[in-house]
VODREN-576942 format. One line per field, with one value per atom (N, C-alpha, C, CB): residue number from 1; residue in three letters; atom name; x, y, z. Coordinates in Angstrom, 1 decimal, m for minus. Glycine has a CB too. Layout:
seq: NUM / ...
type: ALA / ...
atom: CA / ...
east: X / ...
north: Y / ...
up: Z / ...
This chain:
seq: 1 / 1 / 1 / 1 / 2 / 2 / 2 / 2 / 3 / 3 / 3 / 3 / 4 / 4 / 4 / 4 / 5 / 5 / 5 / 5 / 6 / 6 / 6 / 6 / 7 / 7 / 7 / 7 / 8 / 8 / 8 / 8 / 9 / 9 / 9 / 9 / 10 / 10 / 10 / 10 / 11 / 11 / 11 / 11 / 12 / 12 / 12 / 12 / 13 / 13 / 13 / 13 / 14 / 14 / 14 / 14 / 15 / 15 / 15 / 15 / 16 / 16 / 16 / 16 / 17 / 17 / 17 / 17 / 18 / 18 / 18 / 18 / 19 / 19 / 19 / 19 / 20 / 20 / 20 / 20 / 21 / 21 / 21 / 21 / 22 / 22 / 22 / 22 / 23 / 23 / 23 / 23 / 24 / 24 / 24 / 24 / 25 / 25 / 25 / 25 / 26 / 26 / 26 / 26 / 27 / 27 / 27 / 27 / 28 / 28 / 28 / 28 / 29 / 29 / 29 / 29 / 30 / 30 / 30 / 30 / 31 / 31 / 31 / 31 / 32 / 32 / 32 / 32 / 33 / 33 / 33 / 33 / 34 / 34 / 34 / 34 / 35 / 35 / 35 / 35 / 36 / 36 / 36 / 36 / 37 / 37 / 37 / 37 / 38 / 38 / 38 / 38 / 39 / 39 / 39 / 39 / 40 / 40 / 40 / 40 / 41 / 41 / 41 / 41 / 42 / 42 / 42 / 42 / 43 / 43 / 43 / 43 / 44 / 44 / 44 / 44 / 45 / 45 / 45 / 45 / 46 / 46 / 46 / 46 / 47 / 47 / 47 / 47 / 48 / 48 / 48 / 48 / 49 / 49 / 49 / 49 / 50 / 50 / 50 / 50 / 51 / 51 / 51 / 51 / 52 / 52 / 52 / 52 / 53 / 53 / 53 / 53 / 54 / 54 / 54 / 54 / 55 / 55 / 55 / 55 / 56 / 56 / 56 / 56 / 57 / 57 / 57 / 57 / 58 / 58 / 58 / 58 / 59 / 59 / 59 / 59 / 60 / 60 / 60 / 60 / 61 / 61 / 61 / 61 / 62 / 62 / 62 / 62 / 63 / 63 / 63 / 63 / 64 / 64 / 64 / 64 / 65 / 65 / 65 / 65 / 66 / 66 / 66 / 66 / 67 / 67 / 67 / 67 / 68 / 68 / 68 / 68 / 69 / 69 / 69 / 69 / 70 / 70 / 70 / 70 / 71 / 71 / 71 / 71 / 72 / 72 / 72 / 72 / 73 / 73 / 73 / 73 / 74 / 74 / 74 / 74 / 75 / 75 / 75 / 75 / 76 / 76 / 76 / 76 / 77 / 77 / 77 / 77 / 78 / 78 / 78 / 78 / 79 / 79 / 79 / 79 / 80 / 80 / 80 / 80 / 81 / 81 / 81 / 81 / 82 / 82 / 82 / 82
type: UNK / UNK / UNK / UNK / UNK / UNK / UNK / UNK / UNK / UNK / UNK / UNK / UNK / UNK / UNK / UNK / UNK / UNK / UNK / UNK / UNK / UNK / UNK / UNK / UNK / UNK / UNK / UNK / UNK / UNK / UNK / UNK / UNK / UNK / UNK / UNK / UNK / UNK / UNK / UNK / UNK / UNK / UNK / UNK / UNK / UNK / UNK / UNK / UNK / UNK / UNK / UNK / UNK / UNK / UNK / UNK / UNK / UNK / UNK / UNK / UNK / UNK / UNK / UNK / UNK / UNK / UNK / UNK / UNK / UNK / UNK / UNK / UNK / UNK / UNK / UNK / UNK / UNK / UNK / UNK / UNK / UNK / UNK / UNK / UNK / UNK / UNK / UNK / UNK / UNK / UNK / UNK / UNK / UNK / UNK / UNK / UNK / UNK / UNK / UNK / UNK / UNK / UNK / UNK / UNK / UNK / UNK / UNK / UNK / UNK / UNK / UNK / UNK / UNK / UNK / UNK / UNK / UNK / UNK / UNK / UNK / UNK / UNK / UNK / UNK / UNK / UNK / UNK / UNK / UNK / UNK / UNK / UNK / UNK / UNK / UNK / UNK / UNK / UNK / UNK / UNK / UNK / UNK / UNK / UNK / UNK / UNK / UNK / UNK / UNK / UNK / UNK / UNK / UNK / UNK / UNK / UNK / UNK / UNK / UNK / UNK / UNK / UNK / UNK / UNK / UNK / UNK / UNK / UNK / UNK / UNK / UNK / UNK / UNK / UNK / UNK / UNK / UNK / UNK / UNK / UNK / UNK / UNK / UNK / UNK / UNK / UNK / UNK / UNK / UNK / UNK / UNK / UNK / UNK / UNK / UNK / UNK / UNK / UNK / UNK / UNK / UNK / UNK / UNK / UNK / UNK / UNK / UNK / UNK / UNK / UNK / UNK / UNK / UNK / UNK / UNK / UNK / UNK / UNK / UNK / UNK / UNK / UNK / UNK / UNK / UNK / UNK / UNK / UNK / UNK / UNK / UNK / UNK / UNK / UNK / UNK / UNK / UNK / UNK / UNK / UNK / UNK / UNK / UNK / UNK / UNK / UNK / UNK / UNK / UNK / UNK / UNK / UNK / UNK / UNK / UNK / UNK / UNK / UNK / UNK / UNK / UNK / UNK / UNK / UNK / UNK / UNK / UNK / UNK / UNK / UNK / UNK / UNK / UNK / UNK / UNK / UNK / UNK / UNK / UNK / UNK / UNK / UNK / UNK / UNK / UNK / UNK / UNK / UNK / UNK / UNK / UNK / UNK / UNK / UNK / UNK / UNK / UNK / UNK / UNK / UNK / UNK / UNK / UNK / UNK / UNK / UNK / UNK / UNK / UNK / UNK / UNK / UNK / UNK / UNK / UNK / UNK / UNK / UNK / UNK / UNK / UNK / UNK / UNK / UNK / UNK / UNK / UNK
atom: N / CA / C / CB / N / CA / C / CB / N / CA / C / CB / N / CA / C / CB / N / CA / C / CB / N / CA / C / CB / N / CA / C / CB / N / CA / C / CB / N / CA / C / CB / N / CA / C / CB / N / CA / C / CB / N / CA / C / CB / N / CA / C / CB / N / CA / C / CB / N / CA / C / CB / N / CA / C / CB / N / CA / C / CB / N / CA / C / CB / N / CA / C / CB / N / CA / C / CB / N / CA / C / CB / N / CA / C / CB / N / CA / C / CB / N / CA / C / CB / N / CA / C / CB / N / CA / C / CB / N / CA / C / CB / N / CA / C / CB / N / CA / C / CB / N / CA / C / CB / N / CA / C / CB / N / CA / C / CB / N / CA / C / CB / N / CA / C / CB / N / CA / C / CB / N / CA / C / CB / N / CA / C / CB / N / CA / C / CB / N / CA / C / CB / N / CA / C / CB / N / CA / C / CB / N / CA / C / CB / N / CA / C / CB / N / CA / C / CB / N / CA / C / CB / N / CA / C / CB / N / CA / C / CB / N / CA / C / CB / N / CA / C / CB / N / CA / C / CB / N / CA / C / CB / N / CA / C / CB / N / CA / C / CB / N / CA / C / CB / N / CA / C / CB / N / CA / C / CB / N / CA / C / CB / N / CA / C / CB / N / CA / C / CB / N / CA / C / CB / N / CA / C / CB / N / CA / C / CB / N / CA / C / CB / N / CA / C / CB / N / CA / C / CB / N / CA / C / CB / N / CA / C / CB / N / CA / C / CB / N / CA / C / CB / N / CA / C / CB / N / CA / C / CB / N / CA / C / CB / N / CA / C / CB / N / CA / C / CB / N / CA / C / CB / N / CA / C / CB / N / CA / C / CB / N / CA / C / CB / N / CA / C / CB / N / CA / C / CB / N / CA / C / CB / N / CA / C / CB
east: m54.2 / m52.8 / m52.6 / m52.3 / m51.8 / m51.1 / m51.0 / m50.0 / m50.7 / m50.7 / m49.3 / m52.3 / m48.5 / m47.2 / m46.3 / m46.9 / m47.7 / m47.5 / m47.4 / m48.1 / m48.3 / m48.8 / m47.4 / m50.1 / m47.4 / m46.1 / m46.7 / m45.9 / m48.0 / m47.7 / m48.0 / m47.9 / m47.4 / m47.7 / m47.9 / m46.5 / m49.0 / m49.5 / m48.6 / m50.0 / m48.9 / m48.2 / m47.3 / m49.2 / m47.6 / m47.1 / m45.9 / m47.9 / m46.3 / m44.7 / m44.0 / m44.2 / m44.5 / m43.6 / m42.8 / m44.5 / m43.3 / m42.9 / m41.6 / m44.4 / m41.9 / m41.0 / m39.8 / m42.3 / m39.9 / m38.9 / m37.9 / m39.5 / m38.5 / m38.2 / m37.0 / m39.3 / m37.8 / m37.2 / m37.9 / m35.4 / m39.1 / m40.3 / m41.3 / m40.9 / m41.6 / m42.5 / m44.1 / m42.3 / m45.1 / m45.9 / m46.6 / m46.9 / m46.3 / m47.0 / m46.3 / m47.4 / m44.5 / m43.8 / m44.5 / m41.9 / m44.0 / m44.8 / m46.1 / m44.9 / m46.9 / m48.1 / m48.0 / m49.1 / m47.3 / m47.1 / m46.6 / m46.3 / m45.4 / m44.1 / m45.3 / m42.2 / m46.3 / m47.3 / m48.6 / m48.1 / m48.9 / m49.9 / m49.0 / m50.6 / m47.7 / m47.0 / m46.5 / m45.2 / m46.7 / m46.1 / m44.5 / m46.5 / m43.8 / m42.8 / m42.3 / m43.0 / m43.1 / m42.9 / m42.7 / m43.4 / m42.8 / m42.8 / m43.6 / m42.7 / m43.8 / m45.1 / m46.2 / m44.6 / m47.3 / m48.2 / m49.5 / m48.4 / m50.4 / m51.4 / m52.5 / m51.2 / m53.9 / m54.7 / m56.0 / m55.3 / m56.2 / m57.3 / m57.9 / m57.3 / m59.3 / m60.3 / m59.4 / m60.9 / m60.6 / m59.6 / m58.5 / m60.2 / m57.6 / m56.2 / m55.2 / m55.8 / m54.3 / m52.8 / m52.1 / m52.0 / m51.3 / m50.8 / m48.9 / m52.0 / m48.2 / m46.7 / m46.0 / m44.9 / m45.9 / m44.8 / m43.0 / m44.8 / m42.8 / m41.5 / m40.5 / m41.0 / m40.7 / m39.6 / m39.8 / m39.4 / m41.2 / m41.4 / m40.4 / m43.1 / m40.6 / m40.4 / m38.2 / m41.6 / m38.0 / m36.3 / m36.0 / m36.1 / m36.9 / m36.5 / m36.4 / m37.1 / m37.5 / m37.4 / m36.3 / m38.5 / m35.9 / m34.8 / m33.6 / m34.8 / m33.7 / m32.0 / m32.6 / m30.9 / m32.9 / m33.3 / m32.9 / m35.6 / m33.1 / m32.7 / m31.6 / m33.0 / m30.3 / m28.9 / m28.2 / m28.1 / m27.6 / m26.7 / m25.7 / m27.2 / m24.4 / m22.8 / m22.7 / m22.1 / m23.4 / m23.1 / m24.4 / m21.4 / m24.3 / m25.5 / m25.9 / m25.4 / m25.4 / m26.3 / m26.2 / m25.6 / m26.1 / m26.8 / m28.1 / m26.6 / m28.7 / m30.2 / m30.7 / m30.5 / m30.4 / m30.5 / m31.0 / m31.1 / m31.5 / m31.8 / m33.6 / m30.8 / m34.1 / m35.3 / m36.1 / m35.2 / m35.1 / m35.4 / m33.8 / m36.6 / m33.8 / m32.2 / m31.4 / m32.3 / m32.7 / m32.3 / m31.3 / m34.2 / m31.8 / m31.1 / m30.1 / m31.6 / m29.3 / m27.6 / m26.6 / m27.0 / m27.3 / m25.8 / m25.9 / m25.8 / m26.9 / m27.2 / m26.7 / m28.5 / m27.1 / m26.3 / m24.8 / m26.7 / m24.3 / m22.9 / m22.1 / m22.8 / m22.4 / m22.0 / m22.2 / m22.1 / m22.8 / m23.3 / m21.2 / m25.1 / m21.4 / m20.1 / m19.2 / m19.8 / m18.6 / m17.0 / m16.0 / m16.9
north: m9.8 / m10.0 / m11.4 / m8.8 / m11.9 / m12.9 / m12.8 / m13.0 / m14.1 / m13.8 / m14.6 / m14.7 / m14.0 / m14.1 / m14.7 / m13.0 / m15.6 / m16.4 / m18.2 / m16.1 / m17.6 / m19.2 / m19.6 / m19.1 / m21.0 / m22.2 / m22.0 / m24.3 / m21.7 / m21.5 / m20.7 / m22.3 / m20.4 / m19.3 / m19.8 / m18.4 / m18.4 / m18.5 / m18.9 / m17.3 / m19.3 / m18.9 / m17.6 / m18.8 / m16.6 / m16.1 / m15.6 / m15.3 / m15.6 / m15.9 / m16.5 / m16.0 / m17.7 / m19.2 / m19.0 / m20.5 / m18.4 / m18.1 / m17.1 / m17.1 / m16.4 / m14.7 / m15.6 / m13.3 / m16.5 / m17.3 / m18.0 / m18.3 / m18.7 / m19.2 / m18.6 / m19.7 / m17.6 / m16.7 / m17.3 / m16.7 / m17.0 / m17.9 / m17.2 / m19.3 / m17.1 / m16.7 / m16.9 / m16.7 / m16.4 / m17.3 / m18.0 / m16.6 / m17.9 / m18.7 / m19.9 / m18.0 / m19.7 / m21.3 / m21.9 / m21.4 / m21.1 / m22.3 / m22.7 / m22.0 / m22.1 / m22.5 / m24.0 / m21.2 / m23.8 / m24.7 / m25.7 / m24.3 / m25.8 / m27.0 / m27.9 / m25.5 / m26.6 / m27.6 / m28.6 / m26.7 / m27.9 / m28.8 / m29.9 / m27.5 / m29.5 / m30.4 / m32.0 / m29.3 / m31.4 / m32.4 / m32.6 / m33.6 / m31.5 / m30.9 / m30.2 / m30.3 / m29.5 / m28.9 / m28.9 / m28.5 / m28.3 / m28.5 / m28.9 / m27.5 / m30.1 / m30.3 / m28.8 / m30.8 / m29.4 / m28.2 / m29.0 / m26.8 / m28.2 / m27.9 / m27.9 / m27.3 / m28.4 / m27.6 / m27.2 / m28.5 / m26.2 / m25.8 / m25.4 / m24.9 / m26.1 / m25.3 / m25.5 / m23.5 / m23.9 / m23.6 / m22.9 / m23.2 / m22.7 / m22.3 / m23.3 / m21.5 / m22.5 / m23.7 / m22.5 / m24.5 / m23.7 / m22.9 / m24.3 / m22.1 / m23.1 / m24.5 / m24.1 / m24.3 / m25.2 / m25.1 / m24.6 / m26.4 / m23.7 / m23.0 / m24.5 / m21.8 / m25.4 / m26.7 / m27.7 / m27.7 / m27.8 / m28.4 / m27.6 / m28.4 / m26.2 / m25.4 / m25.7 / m22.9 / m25.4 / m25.9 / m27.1 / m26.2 / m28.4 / m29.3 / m29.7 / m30.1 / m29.2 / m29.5 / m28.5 / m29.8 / m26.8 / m26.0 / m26.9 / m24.9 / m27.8 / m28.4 / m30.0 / m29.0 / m29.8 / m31.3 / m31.2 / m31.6 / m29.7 / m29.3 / m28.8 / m29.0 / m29.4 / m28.8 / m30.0 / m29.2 / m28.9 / m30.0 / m29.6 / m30.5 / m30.2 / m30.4 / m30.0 / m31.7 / m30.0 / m29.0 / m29.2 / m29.3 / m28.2 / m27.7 / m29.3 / m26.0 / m30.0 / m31.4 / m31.9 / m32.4 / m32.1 / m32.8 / m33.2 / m32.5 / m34.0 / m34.4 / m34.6 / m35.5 / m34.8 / m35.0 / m36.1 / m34.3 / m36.5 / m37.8 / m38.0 / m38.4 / m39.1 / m39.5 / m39.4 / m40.7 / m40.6 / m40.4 / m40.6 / m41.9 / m41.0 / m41.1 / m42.3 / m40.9 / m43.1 / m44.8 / m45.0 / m46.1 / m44.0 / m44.2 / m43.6 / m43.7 / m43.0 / m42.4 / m43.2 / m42.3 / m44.3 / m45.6 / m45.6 / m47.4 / m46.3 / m46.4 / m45.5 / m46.3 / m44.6 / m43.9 / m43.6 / m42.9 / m43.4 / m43.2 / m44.8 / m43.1 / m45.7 / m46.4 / m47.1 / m47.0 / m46.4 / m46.2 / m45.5 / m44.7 / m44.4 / m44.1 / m44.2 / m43.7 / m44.4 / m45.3 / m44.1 / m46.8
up: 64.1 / 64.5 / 65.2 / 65.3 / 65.2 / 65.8 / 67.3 / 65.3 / 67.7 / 69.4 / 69.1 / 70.8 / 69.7 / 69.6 / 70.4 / 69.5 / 71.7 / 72.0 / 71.3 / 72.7 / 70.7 / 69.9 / 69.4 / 68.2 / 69.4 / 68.7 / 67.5 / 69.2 / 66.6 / 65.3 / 64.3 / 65.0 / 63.4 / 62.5 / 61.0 / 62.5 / 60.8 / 59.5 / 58.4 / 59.1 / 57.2 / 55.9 / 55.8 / 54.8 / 56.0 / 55.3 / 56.3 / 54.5 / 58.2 / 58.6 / 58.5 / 59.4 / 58.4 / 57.8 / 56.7 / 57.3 / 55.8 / 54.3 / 54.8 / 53.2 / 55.1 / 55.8 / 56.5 / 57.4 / 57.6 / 58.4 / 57.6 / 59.3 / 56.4 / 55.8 / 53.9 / 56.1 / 53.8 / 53.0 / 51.6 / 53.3 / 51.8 / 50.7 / 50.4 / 51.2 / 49.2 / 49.2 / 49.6 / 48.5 / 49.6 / 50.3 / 49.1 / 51.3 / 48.0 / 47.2 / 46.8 / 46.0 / 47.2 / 46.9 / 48.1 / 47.0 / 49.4 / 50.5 / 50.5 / 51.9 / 49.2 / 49.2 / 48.1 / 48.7 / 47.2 / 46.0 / 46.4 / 45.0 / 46.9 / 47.9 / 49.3 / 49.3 / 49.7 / 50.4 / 49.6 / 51.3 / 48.5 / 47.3 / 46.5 / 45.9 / 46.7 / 45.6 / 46.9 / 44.7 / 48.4 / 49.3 / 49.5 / 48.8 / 49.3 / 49.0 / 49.9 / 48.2 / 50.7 / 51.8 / 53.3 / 51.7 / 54.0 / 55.9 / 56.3 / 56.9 / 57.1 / 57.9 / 58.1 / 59.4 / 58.2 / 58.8 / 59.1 / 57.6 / 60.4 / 60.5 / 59.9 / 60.8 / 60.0 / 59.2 / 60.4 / 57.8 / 60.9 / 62.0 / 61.3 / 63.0 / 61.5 / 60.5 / 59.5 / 60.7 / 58.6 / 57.3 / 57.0 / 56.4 / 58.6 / 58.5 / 58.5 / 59.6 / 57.6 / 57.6 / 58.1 / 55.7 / 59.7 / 60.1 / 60.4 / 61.5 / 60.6 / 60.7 / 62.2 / 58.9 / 62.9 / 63.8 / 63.6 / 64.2 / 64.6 / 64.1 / 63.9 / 65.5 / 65.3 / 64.7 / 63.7 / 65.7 / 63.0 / 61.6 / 60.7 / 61.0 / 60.8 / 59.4 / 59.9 / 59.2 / 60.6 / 61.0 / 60.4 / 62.7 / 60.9 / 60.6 / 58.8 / 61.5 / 57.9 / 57.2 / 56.4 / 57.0 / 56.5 / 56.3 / 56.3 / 57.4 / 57.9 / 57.8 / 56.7 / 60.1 / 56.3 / 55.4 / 53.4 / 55.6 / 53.4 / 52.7 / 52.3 / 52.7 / 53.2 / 53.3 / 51.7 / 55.3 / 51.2 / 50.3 / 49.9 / 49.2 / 49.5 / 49.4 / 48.3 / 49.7 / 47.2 / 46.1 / 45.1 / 45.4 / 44.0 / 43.7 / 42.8 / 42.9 / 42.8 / 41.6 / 42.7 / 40.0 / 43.7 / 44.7 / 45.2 / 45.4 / 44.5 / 44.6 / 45.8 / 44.0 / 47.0 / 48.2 / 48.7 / 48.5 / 49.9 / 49.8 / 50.0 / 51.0 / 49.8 / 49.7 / 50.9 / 49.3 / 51.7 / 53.6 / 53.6 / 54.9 / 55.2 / 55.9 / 55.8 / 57.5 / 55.2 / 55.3 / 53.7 / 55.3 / 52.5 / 51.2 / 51.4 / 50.1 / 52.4 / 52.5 / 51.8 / 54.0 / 52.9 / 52.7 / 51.5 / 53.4 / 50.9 / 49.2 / 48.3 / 48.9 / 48.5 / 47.5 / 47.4 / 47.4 / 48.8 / 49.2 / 48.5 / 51.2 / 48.5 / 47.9 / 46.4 / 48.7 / 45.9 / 44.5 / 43.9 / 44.4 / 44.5 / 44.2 / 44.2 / 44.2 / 42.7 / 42.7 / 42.3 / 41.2
């Protein structure tokens, strides 16, 4: 069991916090796709404010919204559109 102290949790609470499976958060982390994380030893483990930050990173204004790359391509694309 977990010490429920610790800042971080396994896969598969991360997965659970997140509303994921633990094999997408396993895939989205091999693909580089995913939330920051840890590696101790041979645990992967994620901070509750990584797995937040990247949740709100994933916010988007409607569903063909590709999202953005980093924060710096906003302007860029915002002005792409005429």
């Amino acid at each position: 069991m977990e010490n429920s102290r610790s800042p971080y949790m396994p896969q598969a609470l991360a997965a659970e916090f997140l509303g994921l499976s633990p094999k997408t958060l396993e895939r989205f982390r091999v693909e580089g796709r995913g939330p920051a994380f840890l590696k101790l030893g041979r645990r992967v483990v994620y901070s509750r404010d990584d797995l937040v930050k990247w949740a709100e990173a994933q916010r988007r204004h409607s569903t063909s919204d590709p999202g953005l790359a980093t924060a710096d391509s906003g302007s860029a694309r915002t002005s792409s559109r005429a």
